[in-house]
Structures are given as structure tokens and as C-alpha cells.
C-alpha positions in Angstrom: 124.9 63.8 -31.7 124.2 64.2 -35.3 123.4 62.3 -38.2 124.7 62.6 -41.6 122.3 60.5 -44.2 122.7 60.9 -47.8 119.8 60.6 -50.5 119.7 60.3 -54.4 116.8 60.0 -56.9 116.3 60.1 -60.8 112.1 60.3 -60.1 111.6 64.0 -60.9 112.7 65.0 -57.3 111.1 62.4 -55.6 113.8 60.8 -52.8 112.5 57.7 -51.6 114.5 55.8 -49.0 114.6 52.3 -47.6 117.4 51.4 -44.9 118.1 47.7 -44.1 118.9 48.9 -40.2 116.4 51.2 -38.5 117.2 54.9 -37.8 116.3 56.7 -34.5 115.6 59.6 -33.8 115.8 60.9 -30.7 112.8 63.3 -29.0 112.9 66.9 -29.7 115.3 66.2 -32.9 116.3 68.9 -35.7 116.3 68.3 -39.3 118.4 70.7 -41.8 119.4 70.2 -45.3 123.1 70.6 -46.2 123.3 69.9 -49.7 121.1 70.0 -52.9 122.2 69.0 -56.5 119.7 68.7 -59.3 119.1 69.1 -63.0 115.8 70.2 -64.2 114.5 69.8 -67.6 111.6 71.9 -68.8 108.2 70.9 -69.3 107.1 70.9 -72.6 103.8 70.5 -74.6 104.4 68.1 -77.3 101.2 69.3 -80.1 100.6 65.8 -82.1 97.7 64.5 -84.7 96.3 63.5 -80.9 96.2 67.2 -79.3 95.9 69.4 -81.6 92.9 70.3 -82.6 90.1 73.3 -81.3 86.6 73.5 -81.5 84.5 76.4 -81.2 80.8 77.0 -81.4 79.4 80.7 -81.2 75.7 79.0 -80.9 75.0 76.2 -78.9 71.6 75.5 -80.4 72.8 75.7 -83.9 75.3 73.1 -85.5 76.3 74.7 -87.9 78.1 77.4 -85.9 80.5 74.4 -84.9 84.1 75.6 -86.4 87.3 73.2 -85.8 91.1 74.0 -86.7 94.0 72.8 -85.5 97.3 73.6 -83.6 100.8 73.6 -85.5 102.1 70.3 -84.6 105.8 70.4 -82.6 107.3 71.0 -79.2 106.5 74.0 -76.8 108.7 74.3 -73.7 109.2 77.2 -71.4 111.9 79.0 -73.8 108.6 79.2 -76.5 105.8 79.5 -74.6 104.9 83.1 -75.9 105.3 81.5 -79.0 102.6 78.8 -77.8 100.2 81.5 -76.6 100.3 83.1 -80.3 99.5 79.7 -81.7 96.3 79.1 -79.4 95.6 82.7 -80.1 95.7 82.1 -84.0 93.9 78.9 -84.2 91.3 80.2 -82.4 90.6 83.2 -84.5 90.6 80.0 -87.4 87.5 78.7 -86.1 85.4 82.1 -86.8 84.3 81.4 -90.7 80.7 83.5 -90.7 81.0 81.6 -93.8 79.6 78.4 -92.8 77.4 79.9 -90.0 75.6 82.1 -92.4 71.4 82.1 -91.6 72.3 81.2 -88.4 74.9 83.4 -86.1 77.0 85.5 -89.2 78.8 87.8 -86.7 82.3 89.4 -86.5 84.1 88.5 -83.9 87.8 87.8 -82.5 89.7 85.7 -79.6 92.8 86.9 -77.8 94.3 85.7 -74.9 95.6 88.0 -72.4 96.8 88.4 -69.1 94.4 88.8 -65.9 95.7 91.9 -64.6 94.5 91.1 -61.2 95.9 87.2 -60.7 98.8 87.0 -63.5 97.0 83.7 -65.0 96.2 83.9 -68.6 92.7 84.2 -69.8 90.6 83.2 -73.0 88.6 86.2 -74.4 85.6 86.1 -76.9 84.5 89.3 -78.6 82.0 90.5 -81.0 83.5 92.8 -83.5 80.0 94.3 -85.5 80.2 95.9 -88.6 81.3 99.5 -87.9 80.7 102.7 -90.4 84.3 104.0 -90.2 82.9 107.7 -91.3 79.4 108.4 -89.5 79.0 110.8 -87.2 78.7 108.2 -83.6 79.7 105.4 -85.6 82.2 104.1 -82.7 81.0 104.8 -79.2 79.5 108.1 -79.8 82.8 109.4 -81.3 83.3 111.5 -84.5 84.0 110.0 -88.2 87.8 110.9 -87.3 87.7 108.2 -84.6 88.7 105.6 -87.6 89.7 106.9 -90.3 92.0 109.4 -91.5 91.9 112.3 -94.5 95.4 112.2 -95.9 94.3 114.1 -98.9 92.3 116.6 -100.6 88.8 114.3 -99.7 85.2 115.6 -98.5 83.5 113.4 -96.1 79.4 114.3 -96.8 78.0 113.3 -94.0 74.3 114.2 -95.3 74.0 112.6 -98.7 71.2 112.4 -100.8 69.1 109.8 -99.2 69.5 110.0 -95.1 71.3 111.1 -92.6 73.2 108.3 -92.2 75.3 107.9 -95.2 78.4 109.3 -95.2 79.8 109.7 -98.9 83.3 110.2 -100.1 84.6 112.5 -102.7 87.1 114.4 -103.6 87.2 118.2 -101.9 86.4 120.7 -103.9 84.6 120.8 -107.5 87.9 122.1 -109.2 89.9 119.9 -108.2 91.5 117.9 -111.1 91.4 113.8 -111.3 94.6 111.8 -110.5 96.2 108.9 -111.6 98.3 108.2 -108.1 97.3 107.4 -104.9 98.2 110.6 -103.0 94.1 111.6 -102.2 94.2 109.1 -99.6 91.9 108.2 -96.3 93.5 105.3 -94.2 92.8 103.7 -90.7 93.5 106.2 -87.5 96.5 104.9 -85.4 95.6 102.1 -83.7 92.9 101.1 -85.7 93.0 98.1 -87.8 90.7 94.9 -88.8 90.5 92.4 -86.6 92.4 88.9 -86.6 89.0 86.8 -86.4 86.3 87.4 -88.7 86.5 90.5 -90.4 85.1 92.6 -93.6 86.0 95.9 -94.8 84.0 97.1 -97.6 82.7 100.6 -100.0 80.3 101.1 -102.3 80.2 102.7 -105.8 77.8 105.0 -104.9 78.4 107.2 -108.3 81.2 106.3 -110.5 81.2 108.2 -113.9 83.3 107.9 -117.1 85.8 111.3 -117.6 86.4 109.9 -120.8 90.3 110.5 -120.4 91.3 107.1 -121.2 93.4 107.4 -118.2 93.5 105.3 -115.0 92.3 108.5 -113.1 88.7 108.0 -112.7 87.5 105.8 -110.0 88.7 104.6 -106.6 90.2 101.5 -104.6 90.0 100.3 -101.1 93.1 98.3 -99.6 94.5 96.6 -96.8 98.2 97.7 -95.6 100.5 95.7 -93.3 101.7 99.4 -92.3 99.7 102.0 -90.4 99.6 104.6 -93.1 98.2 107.2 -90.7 101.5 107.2 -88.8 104.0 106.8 -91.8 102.6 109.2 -94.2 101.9 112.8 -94.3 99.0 114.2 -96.3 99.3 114.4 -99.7 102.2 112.2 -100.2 101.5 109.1 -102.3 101.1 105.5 -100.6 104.4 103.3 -101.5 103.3 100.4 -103.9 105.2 98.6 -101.2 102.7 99.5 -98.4 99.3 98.5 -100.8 99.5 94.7 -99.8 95.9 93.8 -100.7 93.7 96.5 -103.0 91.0 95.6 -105.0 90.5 99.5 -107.7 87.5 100.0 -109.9 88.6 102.9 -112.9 85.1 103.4 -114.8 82.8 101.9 -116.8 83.8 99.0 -119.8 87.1 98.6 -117.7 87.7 95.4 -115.5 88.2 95.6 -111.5 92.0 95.3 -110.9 93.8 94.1 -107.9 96.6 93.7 -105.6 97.6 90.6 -103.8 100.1 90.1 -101.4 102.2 93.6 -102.4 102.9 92.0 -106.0 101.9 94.1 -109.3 98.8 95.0 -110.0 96.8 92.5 -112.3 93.6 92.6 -114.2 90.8 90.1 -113.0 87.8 89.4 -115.7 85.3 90.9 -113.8 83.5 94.0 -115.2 81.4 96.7 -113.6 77.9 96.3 -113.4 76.1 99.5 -111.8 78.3 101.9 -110.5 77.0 105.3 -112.2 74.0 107.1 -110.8 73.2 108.4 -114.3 72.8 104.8 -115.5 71.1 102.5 -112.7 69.5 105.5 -110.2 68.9 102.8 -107.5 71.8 102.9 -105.5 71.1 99.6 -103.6 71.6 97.9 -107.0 75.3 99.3 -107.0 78.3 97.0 -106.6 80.3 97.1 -103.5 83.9 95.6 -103.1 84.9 94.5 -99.9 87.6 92.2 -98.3 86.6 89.4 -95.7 88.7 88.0 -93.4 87.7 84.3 -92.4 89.0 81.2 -91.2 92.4 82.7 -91.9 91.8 83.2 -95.3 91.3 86.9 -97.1 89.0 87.0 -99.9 88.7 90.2 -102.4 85.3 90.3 -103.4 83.1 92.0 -105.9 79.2 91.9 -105.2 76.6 92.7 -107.6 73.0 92.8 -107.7 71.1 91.6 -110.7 68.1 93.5 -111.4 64.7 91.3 -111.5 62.5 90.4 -111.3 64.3 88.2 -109.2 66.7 89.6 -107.9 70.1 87.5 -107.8 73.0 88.5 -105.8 76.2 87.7 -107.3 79.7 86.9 -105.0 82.9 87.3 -107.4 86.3 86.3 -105.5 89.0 88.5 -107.1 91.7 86.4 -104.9 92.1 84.3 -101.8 94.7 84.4 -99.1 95.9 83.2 -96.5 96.7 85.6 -93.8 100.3 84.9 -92.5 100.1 84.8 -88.4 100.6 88.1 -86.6 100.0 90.2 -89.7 98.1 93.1 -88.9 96.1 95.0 -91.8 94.7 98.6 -91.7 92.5 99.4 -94.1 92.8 102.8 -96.5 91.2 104.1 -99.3 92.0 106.5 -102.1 90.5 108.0 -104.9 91.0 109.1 -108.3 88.3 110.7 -109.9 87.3 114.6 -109.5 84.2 115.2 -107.3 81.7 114.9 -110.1 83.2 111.8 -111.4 83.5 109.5 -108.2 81.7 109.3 -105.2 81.6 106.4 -102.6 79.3 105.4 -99.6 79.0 102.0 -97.2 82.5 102.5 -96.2 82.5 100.2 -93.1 84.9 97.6 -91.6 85.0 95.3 -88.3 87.8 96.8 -86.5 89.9 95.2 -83.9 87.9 95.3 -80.7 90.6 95.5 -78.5 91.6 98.5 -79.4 90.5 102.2 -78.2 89.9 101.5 -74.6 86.8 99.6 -74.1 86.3 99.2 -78.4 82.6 99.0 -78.8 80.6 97.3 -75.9 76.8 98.5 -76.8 77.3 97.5 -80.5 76.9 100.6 -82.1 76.9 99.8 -85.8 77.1 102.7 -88.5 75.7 105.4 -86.3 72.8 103.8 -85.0 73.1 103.8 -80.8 70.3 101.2 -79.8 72.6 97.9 -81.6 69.2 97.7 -83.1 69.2 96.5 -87.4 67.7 99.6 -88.6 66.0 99.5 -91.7 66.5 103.1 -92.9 70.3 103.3 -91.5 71.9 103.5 -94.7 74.9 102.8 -93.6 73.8 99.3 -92.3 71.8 98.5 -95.2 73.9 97.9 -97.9 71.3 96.7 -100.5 72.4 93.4 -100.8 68.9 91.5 -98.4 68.8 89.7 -101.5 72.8 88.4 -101.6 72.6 87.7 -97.9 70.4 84.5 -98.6 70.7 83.4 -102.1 71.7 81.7 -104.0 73.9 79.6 -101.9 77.9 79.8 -101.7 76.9 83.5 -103.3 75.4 85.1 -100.7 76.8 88.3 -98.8 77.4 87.7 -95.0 75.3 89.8 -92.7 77.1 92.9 -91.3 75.7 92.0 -87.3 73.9 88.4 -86.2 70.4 88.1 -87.7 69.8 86.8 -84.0 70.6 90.8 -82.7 67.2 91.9 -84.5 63.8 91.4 -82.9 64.2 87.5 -82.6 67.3 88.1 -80.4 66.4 87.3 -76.7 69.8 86.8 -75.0 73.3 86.0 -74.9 74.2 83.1 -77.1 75.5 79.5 -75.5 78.9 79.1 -76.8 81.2 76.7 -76.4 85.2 75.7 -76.4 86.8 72.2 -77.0 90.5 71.8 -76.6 92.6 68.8 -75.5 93.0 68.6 -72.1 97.1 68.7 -72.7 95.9 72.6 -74.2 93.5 73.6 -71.2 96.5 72.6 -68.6 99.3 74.3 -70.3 97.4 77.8 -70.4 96.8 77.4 -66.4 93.2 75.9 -66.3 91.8 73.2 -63.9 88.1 73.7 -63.7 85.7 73.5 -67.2 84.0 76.7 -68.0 80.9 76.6 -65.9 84.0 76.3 -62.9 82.7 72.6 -61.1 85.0 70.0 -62.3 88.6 69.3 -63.5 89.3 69.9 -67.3 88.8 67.1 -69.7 89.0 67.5 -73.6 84.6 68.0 -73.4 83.3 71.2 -74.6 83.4 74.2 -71.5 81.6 77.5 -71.5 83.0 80.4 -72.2 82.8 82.3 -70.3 81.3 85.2 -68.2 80.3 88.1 -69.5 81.5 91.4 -68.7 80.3 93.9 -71.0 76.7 93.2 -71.9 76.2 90.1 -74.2 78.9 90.8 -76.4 81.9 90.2 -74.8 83.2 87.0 -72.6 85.9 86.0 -70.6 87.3 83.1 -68.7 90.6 83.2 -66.4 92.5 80.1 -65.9 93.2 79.2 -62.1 96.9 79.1 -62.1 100.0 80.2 -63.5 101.2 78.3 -66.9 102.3 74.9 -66.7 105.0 75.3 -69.3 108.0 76.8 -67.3 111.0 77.3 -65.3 111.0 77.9 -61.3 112.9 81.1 -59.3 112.6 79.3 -55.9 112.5 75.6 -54.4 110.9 73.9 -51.8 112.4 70.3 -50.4 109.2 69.2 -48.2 109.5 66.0 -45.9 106.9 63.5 -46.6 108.1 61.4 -43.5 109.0 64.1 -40.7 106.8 66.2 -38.9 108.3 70.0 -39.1 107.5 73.1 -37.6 107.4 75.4 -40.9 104.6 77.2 -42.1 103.5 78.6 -45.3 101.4 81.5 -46.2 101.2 81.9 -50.2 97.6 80.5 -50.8 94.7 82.4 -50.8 92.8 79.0 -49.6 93.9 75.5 -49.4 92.0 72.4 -50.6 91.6 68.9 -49.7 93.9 68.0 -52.0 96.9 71.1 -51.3 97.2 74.8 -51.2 95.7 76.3 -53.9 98.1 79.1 -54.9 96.3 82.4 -56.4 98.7 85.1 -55.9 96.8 88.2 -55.7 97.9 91.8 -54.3 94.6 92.4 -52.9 93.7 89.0 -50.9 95.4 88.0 -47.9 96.8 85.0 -48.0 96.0 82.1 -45.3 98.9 80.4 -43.5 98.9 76.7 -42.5 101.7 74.2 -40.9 103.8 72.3 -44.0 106.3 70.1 -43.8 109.0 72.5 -45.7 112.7 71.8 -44.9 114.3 74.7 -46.5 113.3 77.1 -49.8 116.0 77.5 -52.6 116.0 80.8 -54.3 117.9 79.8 -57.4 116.8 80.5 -60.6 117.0 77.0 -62.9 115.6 79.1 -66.3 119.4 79.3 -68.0 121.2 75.9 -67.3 118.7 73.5 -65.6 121.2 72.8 -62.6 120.6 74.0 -59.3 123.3 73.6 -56.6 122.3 74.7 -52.7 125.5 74.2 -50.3 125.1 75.9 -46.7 128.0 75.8 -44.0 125.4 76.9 -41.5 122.9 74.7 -41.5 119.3 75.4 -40.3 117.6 73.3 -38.5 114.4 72.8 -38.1 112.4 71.0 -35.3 110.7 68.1 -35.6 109.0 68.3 -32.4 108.7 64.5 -31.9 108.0 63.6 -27.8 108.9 60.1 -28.0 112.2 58.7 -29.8 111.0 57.7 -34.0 112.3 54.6 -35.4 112.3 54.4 -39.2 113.7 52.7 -42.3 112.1 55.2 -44.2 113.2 58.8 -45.0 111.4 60.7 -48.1 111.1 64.2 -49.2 110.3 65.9 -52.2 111.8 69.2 -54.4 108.4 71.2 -55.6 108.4 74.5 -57.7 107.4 77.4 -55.8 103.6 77.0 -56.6 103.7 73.4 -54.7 103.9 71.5 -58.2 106.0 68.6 -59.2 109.7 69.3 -61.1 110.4 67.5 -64.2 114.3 66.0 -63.8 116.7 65.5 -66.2 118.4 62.0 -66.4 121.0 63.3 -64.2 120.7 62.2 -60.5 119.6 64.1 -58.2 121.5 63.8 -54.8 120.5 65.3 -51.4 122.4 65.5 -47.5 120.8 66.0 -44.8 121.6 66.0 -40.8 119.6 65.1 -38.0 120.0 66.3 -34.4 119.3 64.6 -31.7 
């Protein structure tokens, strides 16, 4: 004999059932499901005033090293969930402003979430991005000066100066060769190689700039940031497109303001003059003003330093421009110049590239030539002159090219730490806090482990997304005892399975009470419809006859979690055999 019994529920696939007469069911009986209608709607993530915001500190000990930012406020459901992952991703990179942590823990660095290649969950990455020397010979991981940057013109790359072996200068090639006024003697970023999205600075130094008395804007040089990767696009000798200089910041020569471009528009005029830029005029190079862009906070600054000559000292800050960076853009530094070799030399040529890029990007910290990550006095390339501008006077200072805790005070990895709603932590896949022994809460968490040395850190998530759609069903009894078995956890909890999929771990297998699987993709229109004409039916292996008013299952996503239903109802048959 078999029973037919009908079930319906609105309670996000929840089917709880109370009968006014009892139901029996005979020894030995079968279950199957015949019939399965439901409408799914999506999770989402709504980001509020609430929810919204992130705090990071890069040094536990030091409050000032505390940044916060906040999320974009709106909906996130499974159709945008990239979309989320790019908004964590920028807001996060918001919190590193060196600016604020200067004195204390002024380092370049970055966040990116990616992908755990080993589990599919997403993971939170943290890495230092030091000030690099784009032209010295072992300047990034014992690779040569054409590791970053690119000739794309008639330039000479010195790499033994007049003062050490570690300044590289830049001139023009050979001593004929006339000045220019375009922008085809260019050097730009190598494929690939660009600053990165946290904190960031890419900077010169006007190592000699001398007046050809031409009257013509063909004497000096500019650095510049393009949302292009020149390298690729242009071919040596071929002028950059005014439309591919977003950001430039172009000293001419003496008794002529520094000029710049912002955001690809015209150049203007700013009302800052030169100060020492020609060896024939101040002979202390470390006096000389260097122009550099900084990337903090989301906001680009073009920046002129100068050193007064004391006694005391004073380290000027002028900011040509401010910007905010638009999210996703991607800048790659170049550099042209003007002047003939006599007329316009350049050193310090350094930026914080992108550490994800080129393979494993710079794990022992190898800044500007030097190998031991140590801050080298006479490494010309490091020291930029401006010890001075670095400290005072306040709001003026110049932020330190690697952590004043990296020198002979440093004596380990620094304590950082995260803070994110607890709606944020559960949408990228985490239960556990950072130090892994308790459920997430909207409390600061360590991140994370460290992988490469003490400059990188990591922390994976322990499952899959929350925000999303399902490719396979399960309708589990709550009520009946079946004989089914499951084998897609790695190890099971007191509370469920805990599902890691991972191609290298076999997984353990354990009785559950699953009724049937539906492998029905619900990610276009929500509704999933399962009709069988041969049923299957599983046993119940019950001895002794079961009387019950109560029949309940439940319709989980393949990972064992809930599914979030639509308003429609959800209606289920199922038959019993005795």
C-alpha cells in the first residue's frame, strides 16, 4: 500500500506538518519524493550606515596606525557579488594612509582578495609593497634595471654616478644629441608593472637640471602616471599621446614654475618655483628637489619637496593637486625627458610597484639595490636627502620609503588587525576570527599567517561565499530515519558537516537523512521544478510500525545551508510504502 501526502511551506524551505489523525507507517516502509516546486530568491548583503564600515591597524601597539573607511552603501546579491569583492577589495586599500601613521609604521603596502587555489574560498591578503629603485642593478629580486622600467627612447641609464654605486642617473644617450620639446625620449613601466592600489609613491630627483637658455620648453623632464601600459602600446621613439599622460607633474629649468597634469586635462601652471635643481648652483645634491606622486587613502597627491638650507634645515611638502583615484584604475608610471645630456640629469627614480605582480613580487624586501632589506645609510638610492622632511615640521614631512620599525629597532612581524561587520566576514566565506577559535563577530581578528617572511600575510575563509545561487538540492527528512549517506565533508562537526571541498583530501562519509538530490540550476529564474514518474524509494528501516502527526523535511543548498524562498509557496509530494 502506498501513501500519497502532500506538503507546502512559505518558511525558506522549511515543511513543517501537523495532521489532526495519526499516520502509520508500517515496518520496513519506503519514502520517495514525487514532486518538488519552489522559488528561490537570492541572498543578498544589504551595506547600510550599520555595516559598512572597515578598520585596519598595520601596528597593534601603535594607535595611530588605526585607519577606518567605509563600504559603498546598497544591495549585493549573487548577480554582483564580483562587484562586492571589488568593493571590499577597494575599501581596504582606503585604510592604508602612511600619512597618519608617519613616526610610527610609514610603509607601503596593498590588500587584495583572491582565490585559495587549493579550497576555492576567498581569502584576505596583506602585503608590504617597499619602496623599490625601478633602475638599479638587483633593485627587484636580484633582477636587472630592465625588470621595471622601460627605455622607449634615446636615454642612458648611468648606473655608476658620481657619488656611489648605487645611484642610477638618467640622461639623455649620447652628448650630441639635441634637446626636445615632445615627449618621445621616453622610459615607462615594463608590462605588468604598475603602482600599487594601496599605499604607493613614485618619485625622481633633479639631480642636475641646467638652463639651455632656449626659451623653449625643451630643457628639463617630467615623471607621470598613465592609465595605459605605455611599454605595450608604444614603440620607441614615438611620442606619448597627451591622452595617455593622466597625471604628470614637468619641471623646464630654472625661474620657470613646475607644471602639471591632472586627470588627462591640459597642462596648467602651479606657483611653485624650483629651488635647487642645478649642480652648478647648490653642489649638495641631497638639497635637490624631488617630485613624486603618493597614492594614499584613495587619494593621489603631486608633490614637490624641497629642502631649505640651514642652519636648520626645514623640509618643505608643496601639493601640486589632489585626486581621487577612481576604483579599478590602474596607473604605470613613465618618465621622459627633454633636455640634452649636459642639461638634464635625474636620480632617486623609485616607486612601490604592485606586489602581486612578477611571480612572487618582492618577498625579502629588497629596496633600491640593497639585498639585506636593511636601511642603508650610503644606498643612494634609499636615501633621498630628505631625514630632515621625514619628521618636521608636521603635515610637511616626507613619508619614509620602508617602516622606521625595518631598521635596527625592528624585532618582528608587526600585530595587525582587521575589523569588519560581521554581515562582511560571513558574505566573503568566514566563520572563525583570525587567530581561527571562535565564530566571527564584528571584533578586531588577526590577519593572518604569514607566508613569506614578515612581509606578507594571508587568511582563507572556511567556506564558499554566502552570496549565491545553488546547482544541486537536497530535501533531508527531519522526522524519518533513511538509509542515505553522504560523503562531501572533509570532517563533520557537532553542529553538521563541515563542507571543505578540496582535490587533495578525502572526504569522510557519514549516514544523513537525504531523500533525494536535485541537480537543477536555480541561478537564471529562481524556480526549481523536480517531477519523477519513477520514483525512488528509499528505506526507512523502521522494525516496529511509527505512528506520527508529524512529517518535516527541509530543501538545503548543496553545502548543507539553508535556501532563502521567495513569497511563492513552496509545495512538496511524497509517497510512503509500506
Amino acid at each position: 500500500m502506498v501513501k500519497l501526502i502532500r506538503l507546502a511551506t512559505n518558511n525558506d524551505g522549511v515543511f513543517k506538518s501537523s495532521f489532526g489523525n495519526s499516520i502509520d507507517i508500517k515496518e520496513n516502509a519506503k519514502v520517495a519524493l514525487l514532486n518538488l516546486t519552489f522559488e528561490t530568491a537570492f541572498d543578498q548583503l544589504v551595506v547600510t550606515a550599520n555595516n559598512s564600515s572597515i578598520t585596519f591597524q598595520s601596528d597593534g601597539a601603535t594607535a595611530l596606525t588605526e585607519i577606518q573607511a567605509n563600504l559603498p552603501l546598497g544591495t549585493y546579491t549573487s548577480a554582483t557579488l564580483d562587484k562586492l569583492y571589488e568593493d571590499i577589495e577597494w575599501t581596504l586599500n582606503r585604510c592604508l594612509d602612511y600619512t597618519i601613521a608617519r613616526e610610527t609604521n610609514a610603509i607601503f603596502s596593498a590588500f587584495r582578495i583572491t582565490d585559495n587555489l587549493t579550497t576555492g574560498n576567498k581569502q584576505i591578503e596583506y602585503r608590504y609593497a617597499p619602496l623599490t629603485s625601478a633602475l638599479s642593478i638587483g633593485g627587484w629580486n636580484g633582477d636587472g634595471p630592465e625588470q621595471m622600467m622601460l627605455s622607449g627612447g634615446l636615454l642612458d641609464i648611468n648606473e655608476t654616478g658620481t657619488i656611489g654605486t648605487d645611484e642610477t642617473i638618467i640622461c639623455s644617450m649620447t652628448t650630441g644629441q639635441a634637446a626636445r620639446a615632445n615627449t618621445s625620449n621616453w622610459i615607462a613601466a615594463m608590462p605588468g608593472k604598475r603602482l600599487n592600489n594601496g599605499s604607493a609613491i613614485f618619485m625622481a630627483r633633479c639631480y642636475d637640471i641646467r638652463d639651455n637658455a632656449s626659451g623653449l620648453e625643451d630643457n628639463g623632464f617630467a615623471i607621470g602616471l598613465s592609465a595605459t601600459p605605455l611599454a605595450i602600446k608604444l614603440t620607441g621613439g614615438v611620442d606619448i599621446p597627451l591622452g595617455d599622460r593622466k597625471y604628470e607633474i614637468r619641471v623646464n629649468r630654472m625661474g620657470e614654475v613646475y607644471k602639471f597634469i591632472r586627470n588627462g586635462v591640459a597642462e596648467a601652471a602651479s606657483t611653485i618655483q624650483p629651488l635647487n635643481i642645478d649642480l652648478s648652483l647648490e653642489a649638495d645634491e641631497l638639497l635637490h628637489d624631488v617630485i613624486s606622486f603618493e597614492l594614499t587613502g584613495g587619494t593621489l597627491s603631486a608633490c614637490v619637496f624641497q629642502d631649505l638650507a640651514g642652519p636648520p634645515r626645514v623640509g618643505v611638502r608643496h601639493v601640486l593637486f589632489t585626486m581621487d583615484i577612481e576604483q579599478g584604475e590602474q596607473l604605470y608610471p613613465y618618465i621622459y625627458i627633454n633636455g640634452a645630456i649636459t642639461e638634464c640629469q635625474i636620480n632617486m627614480v623609485n616607486f612601490s610597484v604592485d606586489p602581486w605582480i612578477g611571480g612572487d613580487g618582492n618577498p625579502n624586501w629588497e629596496h633600491t639595490g640593497g639585498s639585506d632589506g636593511a636601511y642603508l645609510a650610503d644606498d643612494l638610492g634609499l636615501q633621498n636627502g630628505f631625514e630632515d622632511a621625514m619628521t618636521t615640521p608636521i603635515g610637511m614631512e616626507m613619508p619614509h620609503p620602508s617602516p622606521t620599525k625595518w631598521g635596527a629597532d625592528y624585532t618582528g612581524p608587526l600585530q595587525t588587525s582587521l575589523t569588519m561587520n560581521a554581515d562582511i566576514w560571513k558574505v566573503l566565506g568566514y566563520t572563525k576570527n583570525g587567530k581561527g577559535d571562535g565564530p566571527v563577530t564584528d571584533t578586531d581578528v588577526r590577519i593572518g599567517d604569514n607566508i613569506q617572511g614578515d612581509y606578507w600575510s594571508w587568511w582563507k575563509s572556511q567556506i564558499i561565499p554566502a552570496i549565491r545561487g545553488s546547482d544541486n538540492f537536497m530535501v533531508i527528512s527531519d522526522t524519518l530515519a533513511l538509509d542515505s549517506y553522504d560523503a562531501s565533508a572533509v570532517h563533520y562537526t557537532a553542529t553538521g558537516p563541515d563542507v571543505v571541498l578540496s582535490n587533495e583530501t578525502d572526504k569522510m562519509g557519514r549516514r544523513k537523512n537525504i531523500l533525494m538530490t536535485i541537480p537543477v540550476n536555480d541561478n537564471t529564474q529562481n524556480l526549481v521544478e523536480f517531477q519523477t514518474n519513477t520514483p525512488i524509494f528509499i528505506d526507512i528501516n523502521n522494525v516496529d510500525t511509527i505512528n506520527t502527526r508529524n512529517l518535516n523535511f527541509r530543501i538545503l543548498k548543496k553545502d548543507f545551508s539553508p535556501i532563502t524562498q521567495s513569497t511563492e509557496l513552496a509545495i512538496m509530494t511524497i509517497l510512503i510504502e509500506d
